[in-house]
C-alpha positions as CSV (number, residue, x, y, z in Angstrom):
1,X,3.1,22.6,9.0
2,X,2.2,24.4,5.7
3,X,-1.2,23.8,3.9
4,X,-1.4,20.7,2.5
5,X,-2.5,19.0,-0.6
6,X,-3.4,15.9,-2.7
7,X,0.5,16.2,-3.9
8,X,1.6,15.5,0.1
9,X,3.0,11.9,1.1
10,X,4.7,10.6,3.9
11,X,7.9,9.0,3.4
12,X,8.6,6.3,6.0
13,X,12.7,6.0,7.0
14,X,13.7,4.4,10.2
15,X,12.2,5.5,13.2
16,X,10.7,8.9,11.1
17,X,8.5,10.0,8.9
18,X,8.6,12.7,6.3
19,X,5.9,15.0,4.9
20,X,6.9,15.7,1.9
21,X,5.1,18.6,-0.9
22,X,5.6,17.0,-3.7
23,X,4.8,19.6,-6.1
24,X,7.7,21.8,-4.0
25,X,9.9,19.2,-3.6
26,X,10.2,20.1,0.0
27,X,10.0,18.4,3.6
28,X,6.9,20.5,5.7
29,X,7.6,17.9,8.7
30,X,8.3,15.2,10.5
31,X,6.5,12.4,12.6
32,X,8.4,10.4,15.4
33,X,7.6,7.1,14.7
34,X,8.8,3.8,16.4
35,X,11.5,1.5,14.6
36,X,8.8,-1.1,14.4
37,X,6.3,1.2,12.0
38,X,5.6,0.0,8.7
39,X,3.2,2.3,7.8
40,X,1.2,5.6,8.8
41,X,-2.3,6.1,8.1
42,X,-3.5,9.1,7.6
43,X,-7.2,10.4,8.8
44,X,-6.8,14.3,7.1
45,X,-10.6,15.1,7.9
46,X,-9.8,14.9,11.9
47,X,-6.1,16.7,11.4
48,X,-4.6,13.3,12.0
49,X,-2.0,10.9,11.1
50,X,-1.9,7.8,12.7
51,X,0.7,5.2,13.5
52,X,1.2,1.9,15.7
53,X,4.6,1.0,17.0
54,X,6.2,-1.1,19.3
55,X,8.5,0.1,22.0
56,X,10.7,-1.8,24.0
57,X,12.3,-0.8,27.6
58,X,16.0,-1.5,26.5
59,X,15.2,-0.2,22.8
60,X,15.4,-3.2,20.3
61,X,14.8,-5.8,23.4
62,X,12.6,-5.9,27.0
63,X,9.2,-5.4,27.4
64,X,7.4,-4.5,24.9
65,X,4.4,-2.0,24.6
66,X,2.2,-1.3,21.4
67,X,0.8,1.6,20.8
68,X,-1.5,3.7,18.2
69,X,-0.3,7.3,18.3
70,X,-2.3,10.4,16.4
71,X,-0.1,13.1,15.7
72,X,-1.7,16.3,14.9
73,X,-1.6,17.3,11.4
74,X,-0.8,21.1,12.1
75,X,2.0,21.1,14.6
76,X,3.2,16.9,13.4
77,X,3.9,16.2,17.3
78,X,2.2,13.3,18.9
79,X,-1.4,14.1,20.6
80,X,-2.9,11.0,21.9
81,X,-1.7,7.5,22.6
82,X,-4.0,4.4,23.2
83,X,-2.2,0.9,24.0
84,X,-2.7,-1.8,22.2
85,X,-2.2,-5.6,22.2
86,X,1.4,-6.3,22.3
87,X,0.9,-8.2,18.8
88,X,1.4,-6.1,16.2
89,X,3.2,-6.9,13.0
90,X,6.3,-4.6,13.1
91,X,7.3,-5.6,9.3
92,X,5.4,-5.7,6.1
93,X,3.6,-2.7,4.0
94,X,0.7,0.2,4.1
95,X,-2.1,-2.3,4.1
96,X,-0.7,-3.6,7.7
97,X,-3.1,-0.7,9.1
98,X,-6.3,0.4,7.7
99,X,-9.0,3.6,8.6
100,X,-11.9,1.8,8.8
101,X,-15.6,4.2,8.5
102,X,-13.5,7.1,9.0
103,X,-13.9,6.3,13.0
104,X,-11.9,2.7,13.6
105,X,-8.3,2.3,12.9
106,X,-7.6,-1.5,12.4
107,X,-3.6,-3.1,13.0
108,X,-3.0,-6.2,11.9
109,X,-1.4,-8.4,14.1
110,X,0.8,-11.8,13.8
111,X,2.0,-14.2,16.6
112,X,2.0,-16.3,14.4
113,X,-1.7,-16.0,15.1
114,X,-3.5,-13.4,13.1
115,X,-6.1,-11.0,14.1
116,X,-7.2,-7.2,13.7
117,X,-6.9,-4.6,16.6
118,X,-9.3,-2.3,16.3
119,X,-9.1,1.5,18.3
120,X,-12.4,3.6,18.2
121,X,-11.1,7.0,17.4
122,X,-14.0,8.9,18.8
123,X,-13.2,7.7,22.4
124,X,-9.3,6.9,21.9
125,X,-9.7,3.3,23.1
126,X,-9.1,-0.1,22.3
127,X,-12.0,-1.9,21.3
128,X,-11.4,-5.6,20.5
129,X,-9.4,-7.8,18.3
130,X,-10.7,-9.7,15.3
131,X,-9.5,-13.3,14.2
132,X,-8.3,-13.3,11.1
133,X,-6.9,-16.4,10.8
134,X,-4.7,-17.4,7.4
135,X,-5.4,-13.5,5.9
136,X,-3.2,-10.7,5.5
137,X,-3.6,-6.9,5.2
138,X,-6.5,-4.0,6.7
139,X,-7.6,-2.8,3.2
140,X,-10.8,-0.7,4.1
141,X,-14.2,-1.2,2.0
142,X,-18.3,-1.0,2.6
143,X,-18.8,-1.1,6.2
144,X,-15.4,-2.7,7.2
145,X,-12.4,-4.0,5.7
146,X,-11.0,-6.9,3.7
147,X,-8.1,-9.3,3.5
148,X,-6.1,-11.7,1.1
149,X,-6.9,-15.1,2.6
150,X,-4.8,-18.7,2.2
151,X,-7.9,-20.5,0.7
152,X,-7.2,-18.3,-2.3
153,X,-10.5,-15.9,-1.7
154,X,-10.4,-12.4,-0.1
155,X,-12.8,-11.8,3.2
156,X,-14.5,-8.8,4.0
157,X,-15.2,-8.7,7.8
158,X,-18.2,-5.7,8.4
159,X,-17.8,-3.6,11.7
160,X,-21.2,-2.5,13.6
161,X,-20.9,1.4,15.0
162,X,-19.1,-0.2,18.2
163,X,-16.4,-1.5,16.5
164,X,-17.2,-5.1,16.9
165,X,-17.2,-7.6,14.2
166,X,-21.6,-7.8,12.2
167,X,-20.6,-10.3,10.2
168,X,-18.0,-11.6,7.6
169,X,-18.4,-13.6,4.1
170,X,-15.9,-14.1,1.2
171,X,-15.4,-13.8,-2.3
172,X,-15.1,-17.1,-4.7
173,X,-11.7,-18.8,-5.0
174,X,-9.5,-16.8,-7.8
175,X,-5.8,-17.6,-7.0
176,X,-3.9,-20.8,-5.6
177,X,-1.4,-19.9,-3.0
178,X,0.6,-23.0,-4.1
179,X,0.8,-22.1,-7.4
180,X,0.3,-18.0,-8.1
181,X,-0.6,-16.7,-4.8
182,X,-1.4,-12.8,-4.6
183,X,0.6,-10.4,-2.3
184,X,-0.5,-9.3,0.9
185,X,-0.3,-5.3,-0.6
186,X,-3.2,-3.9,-2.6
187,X,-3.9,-0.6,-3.5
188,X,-7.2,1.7,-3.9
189,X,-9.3,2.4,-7.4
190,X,-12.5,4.1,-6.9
191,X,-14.3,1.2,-6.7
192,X,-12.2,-1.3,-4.3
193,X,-8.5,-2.5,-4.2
194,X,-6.5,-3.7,-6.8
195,X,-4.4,-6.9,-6.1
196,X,-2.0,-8.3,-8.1
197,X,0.0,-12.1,-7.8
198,X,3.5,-12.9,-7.7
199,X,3.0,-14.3,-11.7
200,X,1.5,-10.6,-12.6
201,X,-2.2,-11.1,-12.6
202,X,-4.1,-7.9,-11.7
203,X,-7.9,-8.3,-10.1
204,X,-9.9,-5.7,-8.7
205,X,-11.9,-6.7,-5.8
206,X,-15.2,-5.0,-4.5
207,X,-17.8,-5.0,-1.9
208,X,-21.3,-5.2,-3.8
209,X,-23.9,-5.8,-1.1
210,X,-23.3,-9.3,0.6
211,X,-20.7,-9.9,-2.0
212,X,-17.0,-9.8,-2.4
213,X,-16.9,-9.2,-6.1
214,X,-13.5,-10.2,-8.5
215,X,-13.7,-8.8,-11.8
216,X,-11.6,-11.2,-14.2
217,X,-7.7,-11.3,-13.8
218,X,-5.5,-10.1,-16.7
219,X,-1.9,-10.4,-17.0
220,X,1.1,-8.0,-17.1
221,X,3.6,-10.6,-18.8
222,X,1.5,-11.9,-21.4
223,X,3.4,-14.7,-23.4
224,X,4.9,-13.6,-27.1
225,X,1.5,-13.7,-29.1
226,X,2.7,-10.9,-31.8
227,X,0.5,-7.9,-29.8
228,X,1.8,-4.2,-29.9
229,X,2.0,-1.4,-27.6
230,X,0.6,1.8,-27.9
231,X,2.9,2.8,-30.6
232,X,2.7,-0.4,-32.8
233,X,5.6,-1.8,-31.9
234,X,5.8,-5.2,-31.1
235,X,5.9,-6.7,-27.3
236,X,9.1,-8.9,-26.6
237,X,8.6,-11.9,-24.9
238,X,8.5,-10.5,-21.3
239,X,8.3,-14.1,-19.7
240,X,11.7,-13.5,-17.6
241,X,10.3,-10.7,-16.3
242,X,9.0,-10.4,-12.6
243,X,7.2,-7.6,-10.5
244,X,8.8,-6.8,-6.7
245,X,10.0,-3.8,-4.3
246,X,8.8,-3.2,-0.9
247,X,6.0,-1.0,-2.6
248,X,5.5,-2.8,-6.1
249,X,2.5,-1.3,-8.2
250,X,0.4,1.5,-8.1
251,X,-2.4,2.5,-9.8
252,X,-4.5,5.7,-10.7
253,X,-8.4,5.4,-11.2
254,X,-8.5,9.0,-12.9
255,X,-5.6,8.8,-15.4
256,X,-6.3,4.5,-16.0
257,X,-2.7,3.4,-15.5
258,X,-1.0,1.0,-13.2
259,X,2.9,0.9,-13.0
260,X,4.4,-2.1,-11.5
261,X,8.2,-1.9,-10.6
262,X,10.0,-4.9,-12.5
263,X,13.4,-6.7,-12.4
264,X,15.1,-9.6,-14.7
265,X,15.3,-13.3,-13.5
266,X,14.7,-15.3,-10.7
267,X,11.4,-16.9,-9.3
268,X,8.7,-16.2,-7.0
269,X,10.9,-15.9,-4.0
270,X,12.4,-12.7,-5.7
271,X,9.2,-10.9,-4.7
272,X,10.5,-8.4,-2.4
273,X,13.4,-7.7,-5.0
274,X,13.7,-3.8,-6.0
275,X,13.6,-3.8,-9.5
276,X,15.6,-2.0,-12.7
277,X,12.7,-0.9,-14.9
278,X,9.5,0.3,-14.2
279,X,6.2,-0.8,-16.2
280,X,3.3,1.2,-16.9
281,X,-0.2,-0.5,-18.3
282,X,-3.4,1.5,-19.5
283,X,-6.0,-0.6,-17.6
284,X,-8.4,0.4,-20.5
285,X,-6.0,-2.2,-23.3
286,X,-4.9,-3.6,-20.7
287,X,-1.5,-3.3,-22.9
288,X,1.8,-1.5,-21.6
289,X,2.4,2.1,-22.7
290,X,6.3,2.1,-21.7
291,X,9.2,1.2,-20.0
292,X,10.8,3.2,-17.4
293,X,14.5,1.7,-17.0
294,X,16.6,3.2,-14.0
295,X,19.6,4.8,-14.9
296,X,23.3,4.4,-13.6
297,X,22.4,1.2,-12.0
298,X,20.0,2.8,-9.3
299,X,17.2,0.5,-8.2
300,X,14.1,1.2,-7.6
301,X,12.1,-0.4,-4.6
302,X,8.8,1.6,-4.3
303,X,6.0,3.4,-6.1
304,X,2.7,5.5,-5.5
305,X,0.6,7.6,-7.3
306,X,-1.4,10.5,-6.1
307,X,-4.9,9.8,-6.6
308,X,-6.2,13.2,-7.8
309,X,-7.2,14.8,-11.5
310,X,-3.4,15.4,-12.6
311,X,-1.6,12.8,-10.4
312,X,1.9,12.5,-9.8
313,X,4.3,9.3,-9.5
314,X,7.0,9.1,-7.1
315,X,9.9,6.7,-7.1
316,X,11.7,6.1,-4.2
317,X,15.4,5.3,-6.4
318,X,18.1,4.5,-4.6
319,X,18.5,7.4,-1.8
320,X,16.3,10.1,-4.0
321,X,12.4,10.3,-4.8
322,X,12.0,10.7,-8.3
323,X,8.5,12.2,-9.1
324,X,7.2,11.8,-12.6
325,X,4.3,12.5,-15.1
326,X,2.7,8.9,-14.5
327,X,1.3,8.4,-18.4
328,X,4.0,9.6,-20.1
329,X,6.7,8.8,-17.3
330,X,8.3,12.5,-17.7
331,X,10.6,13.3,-15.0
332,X,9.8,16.8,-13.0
333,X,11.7,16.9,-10.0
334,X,14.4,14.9,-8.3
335,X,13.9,14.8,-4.3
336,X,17.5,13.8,-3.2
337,X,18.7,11.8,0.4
338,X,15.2,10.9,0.9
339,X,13.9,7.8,0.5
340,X,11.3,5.1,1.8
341,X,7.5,3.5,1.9
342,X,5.8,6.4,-0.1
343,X,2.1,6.8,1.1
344,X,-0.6,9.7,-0.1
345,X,-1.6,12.0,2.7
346,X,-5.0,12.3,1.0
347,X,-7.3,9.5,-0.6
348,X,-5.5,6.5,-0.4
């Protein structure tokens, strides 16, 4: 592997992952993942990336054994292996497996059951599961991690230095999952995560102490009230608008903007949807700065940003990743027959 960067992602296809340089535009490896890995997580301080898969003796059916695998981050071949309850969700997003105190790795599970595997790095064993019942995701924070729950709040579980759940407590009620529930996919500022609901309401929630904190929602489809963007033009009425894509919004602390991928029409069950246009909000107005519409009819289904002093954005558009200037939306490279669940290599 070459020297690596805050421009390196991995690019999740089936049963592989890339490494890609974005800045080069090239591959600098591969990991051999499972067909049942949604995500990697990568742990850049131990020369790691991590993934969990599923493998069964006849392929896609028989018995079925879970694993975590570490691959080393010089060589990208596989280096340890601990087994794991056979419970794993082998669908979903990044936020299905969390590096918890930069010594835990915690997989989310479903049977329909949920609870949180959790692997002790510094020994390479399984340590216990946590029950996580009615709440999605492994999104890392204080001493532990949190989850979006059912009862509309998120829960932050702590973990003691054996890996065992310390305690838990949750944040006040700020979404109806009847109504506007938020997705089970967040992504990191520099304070917590950044959620967003199927409507378009963005919160920001934080450890503080014994607190889950929530700062106040605002909304990314704002009804026709005469407001301008940036340039003084006026907003349409955006109201048939809805976000979706397998990775729908990302969001950069250092440059303030978050850019959600959009497409026309349809209702909440259009959530997963890759979209035609991509959005991008400065999170200091809280207004959108521009429109991003793909061209030729390509859709696109995910986005990420690098979370460094002169980020990048990459689109994965139809087959290519499209990397971009992410406040101005400049294209400066197109990364063709490569596509997939974009994740940074570094601080994310």
């Amino acid at each position: 592997m070459p020297e690596t960067g805050p421009h390196w992602v991995s690019v999740r296809g089936r049963g592989v992952a890339y490494l890609l340089d974005a800045d080069s535009g090239k591959v600098g490896g591969t990991l051999d993942i499972s067909n049942f890995t949604p995500a990697v997580r990568p742990a850049m301080d131990r020369e790691r990336i991590y993934a969990y898969g599923s493998f069964y003796t006849r392929g896609t059916y028989g018995d079925r054994t879970d694993v975590l695998i570490g691959f080393d981050t010089n060589t990208t071949l596989p280096v340890s292996e601990v087994e794991i309850p056979p419970k794993a969700a082998g669908i979903g997003n990044p936020g299905m497996i969390g590096l918890i105190n930069d010594r835990f790795i915690g997989v989310w599970n479903i049977t329909p059951a949920i609870t949180v595997s959790i692997v002790d790095l510094d020994s390479n064993e399984f340590v216990t599961e946590i029950s996580m019942p009615n709440c999605a995701g492994v999104y890392p924070a204080g001493e532990g991690f949190i989850s979006s729950c059912a009862n509309g709040t998120i829960q932050y579980v702590e973990i003691d230095s054996n890996g065992e759940e310390a305690e838990r407590f949750s944040s006040e009620v700020f979404f109806d999952l009847f109504e506007d529930p938020v997705l089970d996919y967040a992504v990191p500022s520099n304070d917590g995560w950044v959620f967003m609901t199927m409507e378009g309401m963005v919160y920001e929630a934080q450890v503080n102490g014994d607190e889950v904190a929530i700062s106040g929602g605002w909304p990314i489809n704002p009804p026709d009230t005469g407001a301008t963007d940036r340039n003084g033009m006026p907003l349409s009425n955006d109201d048939d608008w809805r976000l979706g894509g397998r990775q729908p919004y990302a969001y950069s602390s250092n440059s303030e903007v978050l850019a959600v991928i959009m497409h026309q029409g349809g209702g909440q069950e259009t959530f997963e949807d890759p979209g035609t246009e991509v959005w991008v909000f400065s999170t200091v107005s809280q207004h959108r700065g521009y429109r991003l519409a793909m061209e030729g009819g390509r859709m696109v289904n995910s986005v990420q940003i690098t979370q460094d002093d002169d980020p990048l954005m990459l689109l994965s558009v139809g087959s290519d990743i499209e990397v971009r200037e992410p406040v101005t939306g400049r294209l400066v490279r197109t990364i063709e027959n490569l596509s997939g669940t974009i994740q940074n290599l570094y601080t994310d």
